[in-house]
C-alpha positions in Angstrom: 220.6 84.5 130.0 224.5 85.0 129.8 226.6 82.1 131.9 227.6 84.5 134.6 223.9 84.9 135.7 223.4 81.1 135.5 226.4 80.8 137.5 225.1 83.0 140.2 221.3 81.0 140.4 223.5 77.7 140.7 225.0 79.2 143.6 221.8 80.7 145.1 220.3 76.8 144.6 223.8 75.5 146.5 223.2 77.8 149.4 219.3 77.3 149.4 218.7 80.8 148.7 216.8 80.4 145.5 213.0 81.2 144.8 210.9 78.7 143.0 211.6 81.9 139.7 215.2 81.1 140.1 214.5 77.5 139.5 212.6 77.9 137.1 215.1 80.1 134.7 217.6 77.8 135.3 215.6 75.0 133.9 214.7 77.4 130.9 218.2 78.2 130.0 219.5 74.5 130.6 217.1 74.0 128.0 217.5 76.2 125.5 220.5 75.5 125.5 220.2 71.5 125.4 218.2 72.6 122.2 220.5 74.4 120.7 222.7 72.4 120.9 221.1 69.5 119.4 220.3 71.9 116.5 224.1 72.8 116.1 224.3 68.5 115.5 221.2 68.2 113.3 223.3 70.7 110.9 226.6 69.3 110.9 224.5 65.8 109.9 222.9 67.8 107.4 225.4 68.9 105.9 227.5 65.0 106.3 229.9 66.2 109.4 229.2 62.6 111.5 232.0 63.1 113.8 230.6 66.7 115.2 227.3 65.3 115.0 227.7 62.9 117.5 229.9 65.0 119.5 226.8 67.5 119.7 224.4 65.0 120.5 226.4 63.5 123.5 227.2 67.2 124.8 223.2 66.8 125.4 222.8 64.0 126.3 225.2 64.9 129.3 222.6 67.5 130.2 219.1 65.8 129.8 217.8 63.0 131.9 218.5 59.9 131.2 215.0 58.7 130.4 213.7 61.9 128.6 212.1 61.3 125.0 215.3 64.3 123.9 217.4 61.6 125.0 215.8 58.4 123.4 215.6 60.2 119.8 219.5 61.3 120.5 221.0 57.7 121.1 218.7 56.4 118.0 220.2 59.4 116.1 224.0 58.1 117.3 223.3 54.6 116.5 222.4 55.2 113.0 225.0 57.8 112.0 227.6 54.9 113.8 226.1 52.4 111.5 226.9 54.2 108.6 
């Protein structure tokens, strides 16, 4: 789903226009793209980039709930790359 089209569902959810579908696809991309994101900072640790690591990881963490188990395993991940 391109940005402009999640743009447009935001503003159907801001105006109360949205269907329970729009909500739904929202959630979808927001977490697709929380996971690919994450991915992006699983390589650069893979291949010993710590810096843009973390700076993935905290893009997503931004975007997840606080409590999620996606955020858990992403401050555990920041703590030990910082304690390198």
């Amino acid at each position: 789903m391109e940005e402009e089209a999640v743009d447009a569902l935001l503003q159907r959810l801001e105006r109360g226009a949205a269907d329970a579908g729009d909500v739904e696809a929202v959630r979808v991309q927001l977490r697709t793209r929380a996971a690919r994101v994450a991915l992006l900072g699983s390589a650069a640790h893979e291949r010993g980039d710590a810096v843009a690591a973390v700076g993935y990881w905290r893009r997503v963490l931004a975007e997840v709930p606080a409590d999620s188990d996606i955020a858990t395993s992403l401050r555990d991940s920041i703590a030990k790359v910082q304690a390198r």
